[in-house]
C-alpha positions in Angstrom: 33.3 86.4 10.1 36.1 84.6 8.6 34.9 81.3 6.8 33.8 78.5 9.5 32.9 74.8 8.5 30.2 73.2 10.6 30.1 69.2 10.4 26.6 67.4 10.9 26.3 63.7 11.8 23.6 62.1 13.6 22.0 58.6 14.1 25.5 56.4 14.3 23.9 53.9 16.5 27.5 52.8 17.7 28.9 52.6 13.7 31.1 55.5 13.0 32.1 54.6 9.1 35.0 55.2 7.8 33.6 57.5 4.8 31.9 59.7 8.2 34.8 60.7 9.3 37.0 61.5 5.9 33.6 63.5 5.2 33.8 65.5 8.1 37.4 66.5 8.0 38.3 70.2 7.7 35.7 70.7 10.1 35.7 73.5 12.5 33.4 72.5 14.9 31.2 68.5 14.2 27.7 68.4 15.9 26.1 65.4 16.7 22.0 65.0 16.7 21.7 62.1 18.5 21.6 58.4 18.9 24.8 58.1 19.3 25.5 54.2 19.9 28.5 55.0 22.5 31.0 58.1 23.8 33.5 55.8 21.1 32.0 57.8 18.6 32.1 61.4 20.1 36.0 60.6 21.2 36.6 59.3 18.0 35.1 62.8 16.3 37.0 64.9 18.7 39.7 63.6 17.2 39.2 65.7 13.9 37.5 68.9 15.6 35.5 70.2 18.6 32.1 68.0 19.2 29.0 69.3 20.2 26.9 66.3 21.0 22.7 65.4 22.1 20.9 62.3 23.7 19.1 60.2 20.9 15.7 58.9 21.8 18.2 55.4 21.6 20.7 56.8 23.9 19.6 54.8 26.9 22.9 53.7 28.4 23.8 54.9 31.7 26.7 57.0 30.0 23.9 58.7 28.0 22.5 60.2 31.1 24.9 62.4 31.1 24.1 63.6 27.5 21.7 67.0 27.3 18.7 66.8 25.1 19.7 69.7 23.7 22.2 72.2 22.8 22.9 75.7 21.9 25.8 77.1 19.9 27.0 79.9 19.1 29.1 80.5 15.5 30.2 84.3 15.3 26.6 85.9 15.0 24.7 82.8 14.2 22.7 80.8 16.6 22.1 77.3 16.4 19.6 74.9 18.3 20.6 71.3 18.3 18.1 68.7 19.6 17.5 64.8 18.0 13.9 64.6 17.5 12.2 67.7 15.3 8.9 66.5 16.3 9.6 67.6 20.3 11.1 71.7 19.7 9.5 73.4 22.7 10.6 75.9 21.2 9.5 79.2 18.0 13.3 79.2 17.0 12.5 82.2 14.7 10.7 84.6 18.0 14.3 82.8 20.2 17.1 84.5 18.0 17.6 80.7 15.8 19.1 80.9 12.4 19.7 76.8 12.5 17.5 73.9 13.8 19.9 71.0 13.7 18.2 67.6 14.4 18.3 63.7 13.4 15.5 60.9 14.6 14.0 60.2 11.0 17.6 58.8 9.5 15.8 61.2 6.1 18.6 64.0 5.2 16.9 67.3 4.9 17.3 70.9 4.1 14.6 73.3 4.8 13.5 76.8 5.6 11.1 77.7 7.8 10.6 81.7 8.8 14.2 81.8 7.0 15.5 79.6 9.8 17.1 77.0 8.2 16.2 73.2 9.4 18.9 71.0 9.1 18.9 66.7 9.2 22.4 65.1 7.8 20.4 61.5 7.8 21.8 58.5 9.2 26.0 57.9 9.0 25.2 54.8 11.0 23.8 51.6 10.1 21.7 51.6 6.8 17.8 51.7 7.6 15.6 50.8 5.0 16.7 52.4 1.8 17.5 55.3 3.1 21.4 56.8 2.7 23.6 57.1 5.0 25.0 60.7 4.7 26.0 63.6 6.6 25.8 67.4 6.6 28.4 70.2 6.5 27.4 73.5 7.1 30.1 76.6 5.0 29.8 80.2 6.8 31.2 82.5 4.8 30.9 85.5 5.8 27.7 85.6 7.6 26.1 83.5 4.7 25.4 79.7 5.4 25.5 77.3 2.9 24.1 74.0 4.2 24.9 70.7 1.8 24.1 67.1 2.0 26.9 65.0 1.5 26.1 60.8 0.5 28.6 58.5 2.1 28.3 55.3 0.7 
């Protein structure tokens, strides 16, 4: 597979900085975990590359309706499940094919492994919560390998 760049951004709450979006460029494909804020920030994101998108527990809008709870996607051989909230996988993504668990909800960016399925929060690009940082995720396939990285935006 010829190298692919996956952007992560969740948790914009309707503020899609400035530092987000230069973050994300290059991007092949941007998915978004969730509490999004408003469908500004998904047109604005289309804008750099194709945008896979999820309802936030926040997402209560009548636009947001409209909005899955969750999302599969599909990168060359790799599967990815994309939800907001960890806490509420229905799911063993290891036993369903997974290789990525992409999710938001805790605004706390985090790289894990779990039965080498690799768990994935980019943290909060939106409005600063306590003293976490705002950050995002990208996401370099290369060649079958992923290399997930955290990415500080203020």
């Amino acid at each position: 597979m010829k190298d692919f760049i996956i952007g992560v951004i969740s948790d914009t709450h309707g503020l899609l900085r400035e530092e987000a979006v230069l973050a994300l460029k290059g991007a092949d494909l941007i998915i978004h975990a969730g509490d999004i804020g408003n469908m500004k920030i998904i047109k604005e994101l289309e804008k750099e590359a194709p945008v896979v998108y999820v309802r936030g527990n926040c997402d209560k809008e009548e636009w947001a309706q409209q909005v899955h709870l969750n999302e599969v996607v599909e990168i060359g051989d790799k599967l990815i499940y994309v939800l907001h909230d960890v806490d509420t996988l229905d799911l063993d993504p290891a036993a369903s094919g997974f290789h990525v668990v992409v999710y938001g909800h805790s605004h706390k960016p985090s790289i894990s492994y779990k039965e080498e399925v690799l768990f994935l929060n980019p943290g909060s690009a939106g409005p600063r919560r306590f003293k976490l940082p705002t950050s995002i995720a990208l996401i370099d396939i290369n060649n079958a390998v992923m290399k997930p990285r955290i990415i500080e935006i203020l």
